[in-house]
PDB file of N, CA, C, O and CB in Angstrom:
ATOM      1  N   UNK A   1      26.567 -56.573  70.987  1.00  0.00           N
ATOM      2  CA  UNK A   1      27.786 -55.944  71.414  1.00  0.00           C
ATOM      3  C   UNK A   1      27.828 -55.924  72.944  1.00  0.00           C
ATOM      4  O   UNK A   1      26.825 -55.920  73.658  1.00  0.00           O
ATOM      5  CB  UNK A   1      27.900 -54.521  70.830  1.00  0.00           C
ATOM      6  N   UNK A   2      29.122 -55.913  73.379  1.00  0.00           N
ATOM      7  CA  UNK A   2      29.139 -55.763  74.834  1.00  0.00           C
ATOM      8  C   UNK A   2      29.032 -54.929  75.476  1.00  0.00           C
ATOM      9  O   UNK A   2      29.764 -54.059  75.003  1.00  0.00           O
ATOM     10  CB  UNK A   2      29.858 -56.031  75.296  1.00  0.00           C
ATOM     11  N   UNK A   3      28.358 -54.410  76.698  1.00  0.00           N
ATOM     12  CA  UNK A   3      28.139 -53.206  76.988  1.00  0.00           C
ATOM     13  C   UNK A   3      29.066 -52.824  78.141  1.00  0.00           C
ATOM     14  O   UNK A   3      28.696 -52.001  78.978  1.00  0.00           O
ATOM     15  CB  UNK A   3      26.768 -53.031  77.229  1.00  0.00           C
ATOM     16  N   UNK A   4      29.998 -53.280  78.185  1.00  0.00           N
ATOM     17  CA  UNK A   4      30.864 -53.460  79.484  1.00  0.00           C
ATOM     18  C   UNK A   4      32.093 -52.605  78.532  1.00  0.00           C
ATOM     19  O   UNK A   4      32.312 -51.394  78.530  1.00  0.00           O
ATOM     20  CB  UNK A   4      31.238 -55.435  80.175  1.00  0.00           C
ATOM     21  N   UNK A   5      32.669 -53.501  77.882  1.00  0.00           N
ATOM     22  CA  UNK A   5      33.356 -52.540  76.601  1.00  0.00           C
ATOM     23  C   UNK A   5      32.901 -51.329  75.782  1.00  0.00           C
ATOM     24  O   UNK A   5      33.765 -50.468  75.617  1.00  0.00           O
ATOM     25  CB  UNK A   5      33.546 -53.317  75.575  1.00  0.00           C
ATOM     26  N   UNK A   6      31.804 -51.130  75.289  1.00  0.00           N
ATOM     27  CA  UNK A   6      31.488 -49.768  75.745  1.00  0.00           C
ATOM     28  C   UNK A   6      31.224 -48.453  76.811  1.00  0.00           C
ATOM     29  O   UNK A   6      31.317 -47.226  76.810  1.00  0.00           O
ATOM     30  CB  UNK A   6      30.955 -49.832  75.460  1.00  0.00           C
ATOM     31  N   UNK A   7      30.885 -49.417  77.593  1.00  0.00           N
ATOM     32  CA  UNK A   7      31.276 -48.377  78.661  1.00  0.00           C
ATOM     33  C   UNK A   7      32.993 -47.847  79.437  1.00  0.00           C
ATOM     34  O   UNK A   7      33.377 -46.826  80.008  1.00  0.00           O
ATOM     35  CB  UNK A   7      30.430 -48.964  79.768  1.00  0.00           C
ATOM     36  N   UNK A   8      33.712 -49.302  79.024  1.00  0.00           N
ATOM     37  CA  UNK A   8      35.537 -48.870  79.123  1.00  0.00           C
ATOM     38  C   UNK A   8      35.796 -47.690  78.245  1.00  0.00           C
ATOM     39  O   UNK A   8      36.578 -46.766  78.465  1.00  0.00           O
ATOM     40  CB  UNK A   8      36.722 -50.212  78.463  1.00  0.00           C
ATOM     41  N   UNK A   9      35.041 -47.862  77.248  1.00  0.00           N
ATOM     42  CA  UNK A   9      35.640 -46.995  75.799  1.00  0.00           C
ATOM     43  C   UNK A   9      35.064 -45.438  76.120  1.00  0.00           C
ATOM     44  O   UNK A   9      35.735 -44.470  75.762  1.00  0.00           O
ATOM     45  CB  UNK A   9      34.815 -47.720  73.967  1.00  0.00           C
ATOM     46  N   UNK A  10      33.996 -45.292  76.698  1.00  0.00           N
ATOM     47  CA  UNK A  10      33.356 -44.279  76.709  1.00  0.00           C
ATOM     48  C   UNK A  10      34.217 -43.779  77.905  1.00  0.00           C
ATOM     49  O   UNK A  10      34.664 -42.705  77.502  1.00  0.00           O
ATOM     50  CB  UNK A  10      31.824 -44.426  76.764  1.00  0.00           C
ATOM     51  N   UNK A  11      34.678 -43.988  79.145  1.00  0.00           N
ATOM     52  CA  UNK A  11      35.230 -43.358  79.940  1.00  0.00           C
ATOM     53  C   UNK A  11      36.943 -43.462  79.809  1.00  0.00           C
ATOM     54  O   UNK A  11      37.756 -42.978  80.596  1.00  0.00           O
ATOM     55  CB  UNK A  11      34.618 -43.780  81.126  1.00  0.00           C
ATOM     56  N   UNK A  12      37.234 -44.270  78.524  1.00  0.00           N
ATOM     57  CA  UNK A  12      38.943 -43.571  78.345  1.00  0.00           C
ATOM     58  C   UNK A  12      38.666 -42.677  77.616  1.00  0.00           C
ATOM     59  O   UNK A  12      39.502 -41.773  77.620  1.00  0.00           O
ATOM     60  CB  UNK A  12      40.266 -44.411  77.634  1.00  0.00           C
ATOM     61  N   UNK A  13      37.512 -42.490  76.735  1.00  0.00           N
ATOM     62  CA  UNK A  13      37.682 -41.347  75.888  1.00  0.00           C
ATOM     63  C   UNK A  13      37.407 -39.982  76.233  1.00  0.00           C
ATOM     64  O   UNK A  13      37.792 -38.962  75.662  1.00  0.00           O
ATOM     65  CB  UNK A  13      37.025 -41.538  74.902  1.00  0.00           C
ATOM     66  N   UNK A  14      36.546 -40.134  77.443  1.00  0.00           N
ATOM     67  CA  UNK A  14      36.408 -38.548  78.142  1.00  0.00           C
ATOM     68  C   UNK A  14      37.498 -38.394  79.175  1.00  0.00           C
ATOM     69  O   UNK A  14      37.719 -37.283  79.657  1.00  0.00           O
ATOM     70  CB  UNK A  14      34.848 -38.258  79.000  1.00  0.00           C
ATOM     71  N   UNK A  15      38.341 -39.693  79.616  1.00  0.00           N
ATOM     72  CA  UNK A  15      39.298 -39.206  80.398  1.00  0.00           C
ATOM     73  C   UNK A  15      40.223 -38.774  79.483  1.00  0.00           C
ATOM     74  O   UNK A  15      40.813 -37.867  80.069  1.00  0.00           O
ATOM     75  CB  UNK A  15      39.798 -40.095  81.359  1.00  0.00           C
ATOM     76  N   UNK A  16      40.738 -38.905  78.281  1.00  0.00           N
ATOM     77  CA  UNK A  16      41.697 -38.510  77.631  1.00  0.00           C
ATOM     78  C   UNK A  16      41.094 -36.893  77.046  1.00  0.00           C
ATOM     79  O   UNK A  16      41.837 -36.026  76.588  1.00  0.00           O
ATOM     80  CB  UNK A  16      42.091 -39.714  76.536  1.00  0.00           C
ATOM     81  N   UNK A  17      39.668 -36.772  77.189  1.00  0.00           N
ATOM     82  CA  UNK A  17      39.203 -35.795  76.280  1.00  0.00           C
ATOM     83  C   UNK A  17      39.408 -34.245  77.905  1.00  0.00           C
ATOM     84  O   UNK A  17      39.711 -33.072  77.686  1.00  0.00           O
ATOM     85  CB  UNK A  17      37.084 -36.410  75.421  1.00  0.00           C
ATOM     86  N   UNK A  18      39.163 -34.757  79.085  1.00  0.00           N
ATOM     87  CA  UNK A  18      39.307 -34.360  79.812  1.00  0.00           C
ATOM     88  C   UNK A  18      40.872 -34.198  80.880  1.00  0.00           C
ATOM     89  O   UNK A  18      41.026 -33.462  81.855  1.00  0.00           O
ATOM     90  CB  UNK A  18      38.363 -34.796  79.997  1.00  0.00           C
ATOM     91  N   UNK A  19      41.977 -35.284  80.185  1.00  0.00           N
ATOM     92  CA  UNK A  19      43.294 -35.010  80.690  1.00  0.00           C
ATOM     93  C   UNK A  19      43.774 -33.618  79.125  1.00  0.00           C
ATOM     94  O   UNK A  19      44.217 -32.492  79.352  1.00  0.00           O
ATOM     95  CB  UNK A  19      44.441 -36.948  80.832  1.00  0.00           C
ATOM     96  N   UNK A  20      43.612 -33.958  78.291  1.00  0.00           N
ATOM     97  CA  UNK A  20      44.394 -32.952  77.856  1.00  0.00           C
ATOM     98  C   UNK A  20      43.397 -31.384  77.939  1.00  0.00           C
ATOM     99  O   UNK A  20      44.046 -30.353  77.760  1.00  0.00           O
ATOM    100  CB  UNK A  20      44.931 -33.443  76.266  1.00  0.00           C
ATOM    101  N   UNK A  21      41.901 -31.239  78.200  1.00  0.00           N
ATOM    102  CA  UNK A  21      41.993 -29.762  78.737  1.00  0.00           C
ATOM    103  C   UNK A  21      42.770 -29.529  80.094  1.00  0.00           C
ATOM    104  O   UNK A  21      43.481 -28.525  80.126  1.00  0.00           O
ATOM    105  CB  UNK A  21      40.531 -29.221  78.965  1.00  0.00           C
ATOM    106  N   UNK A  22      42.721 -30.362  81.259  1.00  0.00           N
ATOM    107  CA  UNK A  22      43.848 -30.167  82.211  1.00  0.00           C
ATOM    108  C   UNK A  22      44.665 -29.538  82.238  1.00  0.00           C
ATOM    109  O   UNK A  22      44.853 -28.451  82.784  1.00  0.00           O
ATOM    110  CB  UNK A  22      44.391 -30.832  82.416  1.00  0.00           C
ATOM    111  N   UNK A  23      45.875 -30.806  81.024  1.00  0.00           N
ATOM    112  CA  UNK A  23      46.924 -30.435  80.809  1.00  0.00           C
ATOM    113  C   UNK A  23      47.682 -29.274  79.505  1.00  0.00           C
ATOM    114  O   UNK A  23      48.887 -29.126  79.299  1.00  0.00           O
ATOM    115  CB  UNK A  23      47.247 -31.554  80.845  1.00  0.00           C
ATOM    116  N   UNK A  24      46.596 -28.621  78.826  1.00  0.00           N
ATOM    117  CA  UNK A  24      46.801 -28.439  77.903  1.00  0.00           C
ATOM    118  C   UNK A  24      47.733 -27.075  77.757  1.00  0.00           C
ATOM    119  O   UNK A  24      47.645 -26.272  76.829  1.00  0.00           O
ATOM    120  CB  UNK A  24      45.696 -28.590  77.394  1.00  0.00           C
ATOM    121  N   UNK A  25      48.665 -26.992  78.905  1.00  0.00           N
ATOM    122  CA  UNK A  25      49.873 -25.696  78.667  1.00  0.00           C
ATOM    123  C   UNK A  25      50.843 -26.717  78.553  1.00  0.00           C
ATOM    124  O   UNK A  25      51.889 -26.139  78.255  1.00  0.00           O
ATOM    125  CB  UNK A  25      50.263 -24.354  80.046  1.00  0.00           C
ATOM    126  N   UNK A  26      51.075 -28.118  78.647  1.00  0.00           N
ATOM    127  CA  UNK A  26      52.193 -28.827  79.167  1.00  0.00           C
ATOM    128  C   UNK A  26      52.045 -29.236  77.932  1.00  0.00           C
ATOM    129  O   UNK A  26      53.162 -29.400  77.442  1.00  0.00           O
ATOM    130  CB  UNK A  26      52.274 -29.768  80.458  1.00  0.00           C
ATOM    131  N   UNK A  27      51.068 -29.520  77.069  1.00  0.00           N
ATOM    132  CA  UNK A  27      51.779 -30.341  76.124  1.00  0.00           C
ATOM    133  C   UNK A  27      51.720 -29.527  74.713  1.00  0.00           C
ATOM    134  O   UNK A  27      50.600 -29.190  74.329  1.00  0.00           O
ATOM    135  CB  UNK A  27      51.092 -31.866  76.040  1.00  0.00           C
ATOM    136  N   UNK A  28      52.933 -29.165  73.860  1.00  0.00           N
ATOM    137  CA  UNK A  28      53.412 -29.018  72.342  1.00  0.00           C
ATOM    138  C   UNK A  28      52.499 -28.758  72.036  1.00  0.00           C
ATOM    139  O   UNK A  28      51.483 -29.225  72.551  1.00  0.00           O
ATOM    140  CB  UNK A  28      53.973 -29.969  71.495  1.00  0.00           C
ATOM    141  N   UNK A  29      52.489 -27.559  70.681  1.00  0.00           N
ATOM    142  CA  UNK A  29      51.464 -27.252  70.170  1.00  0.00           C
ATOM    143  C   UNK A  29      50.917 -28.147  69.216  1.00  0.00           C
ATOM    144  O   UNK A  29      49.698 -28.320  69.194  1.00  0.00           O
ATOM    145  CB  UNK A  29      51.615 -26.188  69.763  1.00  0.00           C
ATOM    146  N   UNK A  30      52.107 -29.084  67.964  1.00  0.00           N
ATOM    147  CA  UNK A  30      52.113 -29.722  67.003  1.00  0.00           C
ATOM    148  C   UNK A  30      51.587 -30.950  67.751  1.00  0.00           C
ATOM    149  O   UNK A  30      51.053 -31.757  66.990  1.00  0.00           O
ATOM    150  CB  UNK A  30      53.367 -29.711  66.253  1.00  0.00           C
ATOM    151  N   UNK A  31      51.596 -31.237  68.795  1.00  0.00           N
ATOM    152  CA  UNK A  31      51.146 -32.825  69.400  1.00  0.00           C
ATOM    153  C   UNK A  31      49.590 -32.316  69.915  1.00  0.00           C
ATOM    154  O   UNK A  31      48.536 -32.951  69.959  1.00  0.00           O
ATOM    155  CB  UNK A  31      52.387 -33.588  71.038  1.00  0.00           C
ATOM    156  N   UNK A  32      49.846 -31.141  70.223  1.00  0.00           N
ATOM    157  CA  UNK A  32      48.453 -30.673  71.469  1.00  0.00           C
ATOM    158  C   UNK A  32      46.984 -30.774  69.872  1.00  0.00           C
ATOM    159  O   UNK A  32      45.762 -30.926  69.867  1.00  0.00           O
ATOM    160  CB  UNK A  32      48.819 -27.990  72.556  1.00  0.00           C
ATOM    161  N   UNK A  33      47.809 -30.628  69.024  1.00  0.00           N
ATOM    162  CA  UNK A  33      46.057 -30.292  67.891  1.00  0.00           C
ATOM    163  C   UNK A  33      45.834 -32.191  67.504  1.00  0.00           C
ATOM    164  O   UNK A  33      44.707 -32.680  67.422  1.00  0.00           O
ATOM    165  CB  UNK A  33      46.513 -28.826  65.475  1.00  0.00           C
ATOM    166  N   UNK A  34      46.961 -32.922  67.334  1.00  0.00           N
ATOM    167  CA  UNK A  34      46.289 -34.252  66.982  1.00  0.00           C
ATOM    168  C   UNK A  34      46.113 -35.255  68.040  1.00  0.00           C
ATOM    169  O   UNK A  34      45.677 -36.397  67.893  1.00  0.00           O
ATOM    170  CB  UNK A  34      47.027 -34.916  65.954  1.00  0.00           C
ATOM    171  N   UNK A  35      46.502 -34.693  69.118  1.00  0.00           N
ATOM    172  CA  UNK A  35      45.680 -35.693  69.993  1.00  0.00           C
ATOM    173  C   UNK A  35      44.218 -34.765  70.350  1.00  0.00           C
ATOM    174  O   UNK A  35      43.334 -35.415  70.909  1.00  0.00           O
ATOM    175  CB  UNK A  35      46.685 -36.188  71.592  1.00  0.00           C
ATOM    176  N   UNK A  36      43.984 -33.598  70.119  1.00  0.00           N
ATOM    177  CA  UNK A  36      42.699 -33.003  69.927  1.00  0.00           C
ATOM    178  C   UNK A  36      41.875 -33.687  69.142  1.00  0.00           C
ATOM    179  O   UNK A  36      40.911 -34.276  69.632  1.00  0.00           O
ATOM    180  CB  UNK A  36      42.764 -31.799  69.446  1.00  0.00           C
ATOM    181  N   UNK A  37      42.033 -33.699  68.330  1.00  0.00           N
ATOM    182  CA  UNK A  37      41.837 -34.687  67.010  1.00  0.00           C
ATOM    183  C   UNK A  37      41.290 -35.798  67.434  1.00  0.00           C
ATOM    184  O   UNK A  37      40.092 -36.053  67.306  1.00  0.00           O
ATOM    185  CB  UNK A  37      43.120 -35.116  66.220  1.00  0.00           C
ATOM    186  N   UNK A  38      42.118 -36.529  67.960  1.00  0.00           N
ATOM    187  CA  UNK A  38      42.226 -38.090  67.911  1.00  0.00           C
ATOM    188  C   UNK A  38      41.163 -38.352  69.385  1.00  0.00           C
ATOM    189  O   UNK A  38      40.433 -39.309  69.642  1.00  0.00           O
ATOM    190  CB  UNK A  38      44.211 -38.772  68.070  1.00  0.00           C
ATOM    191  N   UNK A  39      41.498 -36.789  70.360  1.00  0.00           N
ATOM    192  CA  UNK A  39      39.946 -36.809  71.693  1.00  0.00           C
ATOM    193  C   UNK A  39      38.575 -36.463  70.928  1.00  0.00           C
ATOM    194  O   UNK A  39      37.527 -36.744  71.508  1.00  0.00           O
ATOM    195  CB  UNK A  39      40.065 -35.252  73.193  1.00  0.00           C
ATOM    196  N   UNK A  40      38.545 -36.074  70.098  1.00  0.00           N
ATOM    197  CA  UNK A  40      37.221 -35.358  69.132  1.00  0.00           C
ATOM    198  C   UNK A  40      36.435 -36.859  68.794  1.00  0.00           C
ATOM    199  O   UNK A  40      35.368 -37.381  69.119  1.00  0.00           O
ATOM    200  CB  UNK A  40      37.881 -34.322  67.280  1.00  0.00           C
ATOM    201  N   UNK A  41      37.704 -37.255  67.880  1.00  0.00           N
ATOM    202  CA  UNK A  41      36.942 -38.533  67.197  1.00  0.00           C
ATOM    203  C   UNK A  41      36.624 -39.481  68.251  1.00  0.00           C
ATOM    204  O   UNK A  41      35.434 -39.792  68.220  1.00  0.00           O
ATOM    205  CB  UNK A  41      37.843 -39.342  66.055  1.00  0.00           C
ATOM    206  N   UNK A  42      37.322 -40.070  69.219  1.00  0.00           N
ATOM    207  CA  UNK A  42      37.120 -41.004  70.349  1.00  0.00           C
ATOM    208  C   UNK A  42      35.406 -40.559  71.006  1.00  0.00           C
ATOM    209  O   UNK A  42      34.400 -41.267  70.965  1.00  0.00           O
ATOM    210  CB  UNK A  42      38.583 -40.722  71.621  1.00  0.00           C
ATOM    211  N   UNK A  43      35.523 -39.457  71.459  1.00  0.00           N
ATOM    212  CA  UNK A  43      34.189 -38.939  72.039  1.00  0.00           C
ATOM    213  C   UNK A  43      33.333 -39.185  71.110  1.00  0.00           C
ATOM    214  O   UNK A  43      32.241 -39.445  71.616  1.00  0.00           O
ATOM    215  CB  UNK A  43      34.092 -37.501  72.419  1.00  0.00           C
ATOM    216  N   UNK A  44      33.319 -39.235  69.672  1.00  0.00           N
ATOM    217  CA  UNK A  44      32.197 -38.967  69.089  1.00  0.00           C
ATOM    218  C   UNK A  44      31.672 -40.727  68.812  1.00  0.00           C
ATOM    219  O   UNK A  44      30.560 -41.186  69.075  1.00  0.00           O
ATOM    220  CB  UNK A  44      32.485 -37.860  67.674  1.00  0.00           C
ATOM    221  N   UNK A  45      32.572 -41.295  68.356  1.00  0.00           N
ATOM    222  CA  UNK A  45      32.328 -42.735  68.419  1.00  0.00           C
ATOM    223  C   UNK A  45      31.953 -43.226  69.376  1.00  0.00           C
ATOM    224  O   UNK A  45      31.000 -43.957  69.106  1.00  0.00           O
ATOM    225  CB  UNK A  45      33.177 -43.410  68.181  1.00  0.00           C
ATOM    226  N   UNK A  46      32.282 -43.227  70.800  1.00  0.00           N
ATOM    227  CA  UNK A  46      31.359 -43.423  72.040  1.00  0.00           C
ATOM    228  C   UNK A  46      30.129 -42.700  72.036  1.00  0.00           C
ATOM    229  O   UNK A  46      29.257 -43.467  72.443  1.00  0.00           O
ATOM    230  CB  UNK A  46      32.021 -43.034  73.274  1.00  0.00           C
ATOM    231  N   UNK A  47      29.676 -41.627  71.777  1.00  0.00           N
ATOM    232  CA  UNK A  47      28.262 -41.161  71.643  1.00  0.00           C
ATOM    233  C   UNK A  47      27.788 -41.827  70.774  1.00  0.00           C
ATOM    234  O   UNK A  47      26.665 -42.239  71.064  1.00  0.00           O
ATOM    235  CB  UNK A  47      28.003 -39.858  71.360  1.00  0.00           C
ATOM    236  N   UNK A  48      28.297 -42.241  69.431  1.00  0.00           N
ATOM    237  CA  UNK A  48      27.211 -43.732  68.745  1.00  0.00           C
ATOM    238  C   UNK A  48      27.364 -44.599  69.094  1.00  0.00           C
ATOM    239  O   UNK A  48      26.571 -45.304  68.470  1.00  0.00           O
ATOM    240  CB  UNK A  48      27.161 -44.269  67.485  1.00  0.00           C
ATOM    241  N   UNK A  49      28.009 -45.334  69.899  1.00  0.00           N
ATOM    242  CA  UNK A  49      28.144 -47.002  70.365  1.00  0.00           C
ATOM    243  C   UNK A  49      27.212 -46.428  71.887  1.00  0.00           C
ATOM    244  O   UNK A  49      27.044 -47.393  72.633  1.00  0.00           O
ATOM    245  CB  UNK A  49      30.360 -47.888  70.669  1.00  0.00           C
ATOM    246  N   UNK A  50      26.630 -45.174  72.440  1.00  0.00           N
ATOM    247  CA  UNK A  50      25.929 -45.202  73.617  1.00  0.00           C
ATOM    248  C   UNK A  50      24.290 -44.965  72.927  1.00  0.00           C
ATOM    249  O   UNK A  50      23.290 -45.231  73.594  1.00  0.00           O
ATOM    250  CB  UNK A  50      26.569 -43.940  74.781  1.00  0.00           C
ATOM    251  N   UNK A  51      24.222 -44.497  71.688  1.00  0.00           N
ATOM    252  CA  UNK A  51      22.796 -44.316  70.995  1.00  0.00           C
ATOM    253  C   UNK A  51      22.591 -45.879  70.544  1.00  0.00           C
ATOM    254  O   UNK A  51      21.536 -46.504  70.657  1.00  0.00           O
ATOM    255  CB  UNK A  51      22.775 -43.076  69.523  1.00  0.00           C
ATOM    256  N   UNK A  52      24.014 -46.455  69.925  1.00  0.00           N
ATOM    257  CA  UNK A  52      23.412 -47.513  69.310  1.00  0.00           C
ATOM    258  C   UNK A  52      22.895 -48.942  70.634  1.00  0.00           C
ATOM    259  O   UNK A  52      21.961 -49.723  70.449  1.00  0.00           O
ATOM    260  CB  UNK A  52      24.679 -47.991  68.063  1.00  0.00           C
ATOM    261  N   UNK A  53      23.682 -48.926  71.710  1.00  0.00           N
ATOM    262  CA  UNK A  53      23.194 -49.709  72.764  1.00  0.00           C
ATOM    263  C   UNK A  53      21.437 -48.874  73.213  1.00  0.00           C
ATOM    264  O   UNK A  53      20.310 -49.358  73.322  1.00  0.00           O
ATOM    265  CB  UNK A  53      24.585 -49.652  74.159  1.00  0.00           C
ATOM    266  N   UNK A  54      21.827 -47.856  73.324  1.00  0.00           N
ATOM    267  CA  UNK A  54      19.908 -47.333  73.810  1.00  0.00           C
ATOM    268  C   UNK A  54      19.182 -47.814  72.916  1.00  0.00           C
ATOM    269  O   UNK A  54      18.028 -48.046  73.276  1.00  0.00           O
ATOM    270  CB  UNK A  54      19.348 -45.571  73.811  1.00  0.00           C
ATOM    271  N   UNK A  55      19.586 -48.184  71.281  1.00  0.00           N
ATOM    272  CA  UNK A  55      18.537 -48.621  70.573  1.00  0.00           C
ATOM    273  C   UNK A  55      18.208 -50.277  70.406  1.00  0.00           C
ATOM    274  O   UNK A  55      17.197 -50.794  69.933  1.00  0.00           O
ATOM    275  CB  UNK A  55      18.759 -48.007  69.333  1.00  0.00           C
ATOM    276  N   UNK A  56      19.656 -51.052  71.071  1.00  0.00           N
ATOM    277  CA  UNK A  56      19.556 -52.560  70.970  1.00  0.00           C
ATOM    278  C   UNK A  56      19.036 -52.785  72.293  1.00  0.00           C
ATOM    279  O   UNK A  56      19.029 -53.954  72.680  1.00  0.00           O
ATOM    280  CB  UNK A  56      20.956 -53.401  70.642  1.00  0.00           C
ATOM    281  N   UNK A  57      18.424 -51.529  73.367  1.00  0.00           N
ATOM    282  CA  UNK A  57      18.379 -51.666  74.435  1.00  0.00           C
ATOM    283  C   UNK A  57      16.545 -52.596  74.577  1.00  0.00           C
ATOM    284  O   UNK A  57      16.083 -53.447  75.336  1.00  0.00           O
ATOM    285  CB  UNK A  57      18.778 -50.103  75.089  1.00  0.00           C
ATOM    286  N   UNK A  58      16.074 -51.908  73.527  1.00  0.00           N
ATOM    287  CA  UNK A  58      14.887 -52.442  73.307  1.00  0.00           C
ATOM    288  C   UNK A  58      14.165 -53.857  72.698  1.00  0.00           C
ATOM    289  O   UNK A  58      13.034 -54.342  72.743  1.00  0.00           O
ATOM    290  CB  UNK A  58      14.594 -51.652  72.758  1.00  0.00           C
ATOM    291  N   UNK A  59      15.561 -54.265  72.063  1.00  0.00           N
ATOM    292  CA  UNK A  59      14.641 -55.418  71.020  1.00  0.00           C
ATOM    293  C   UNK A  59      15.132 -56.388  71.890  1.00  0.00           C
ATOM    294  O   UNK A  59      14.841 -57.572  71.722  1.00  0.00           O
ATOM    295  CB  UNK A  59      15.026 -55.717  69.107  1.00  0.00           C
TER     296      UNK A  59
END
């Protein structure tokens, strides 16, 4: 896997995980919980594509 693209992925997903605490009086309540959602899951999938590169980091 590429590690260049994981690392894009890993910093839109904390910038998005980190624009909506920012912004989070500006945006709708009904929009504000699923893009919560949708920052939850992003972050968490970059924390396994950053374990799974530390582990292809070796062989």
């Amino acid at each position: 896997m590429d590690s260049s693209s994981t690392l894009i992925f890993t910093i839109c997903a904390f910038a998005l995980g980190i624009a909506l605490i920012m912004g989070k009086n500006s945006v709708p309540p009904p929009l504000k919980r699923w893009m919560a959602l949708t920052a939850i899951v992003m972050i968490l999938i970059s924390f396994f594509l950053i374990v799974i590169s530390f582990i292809n980091m070796g062989s």
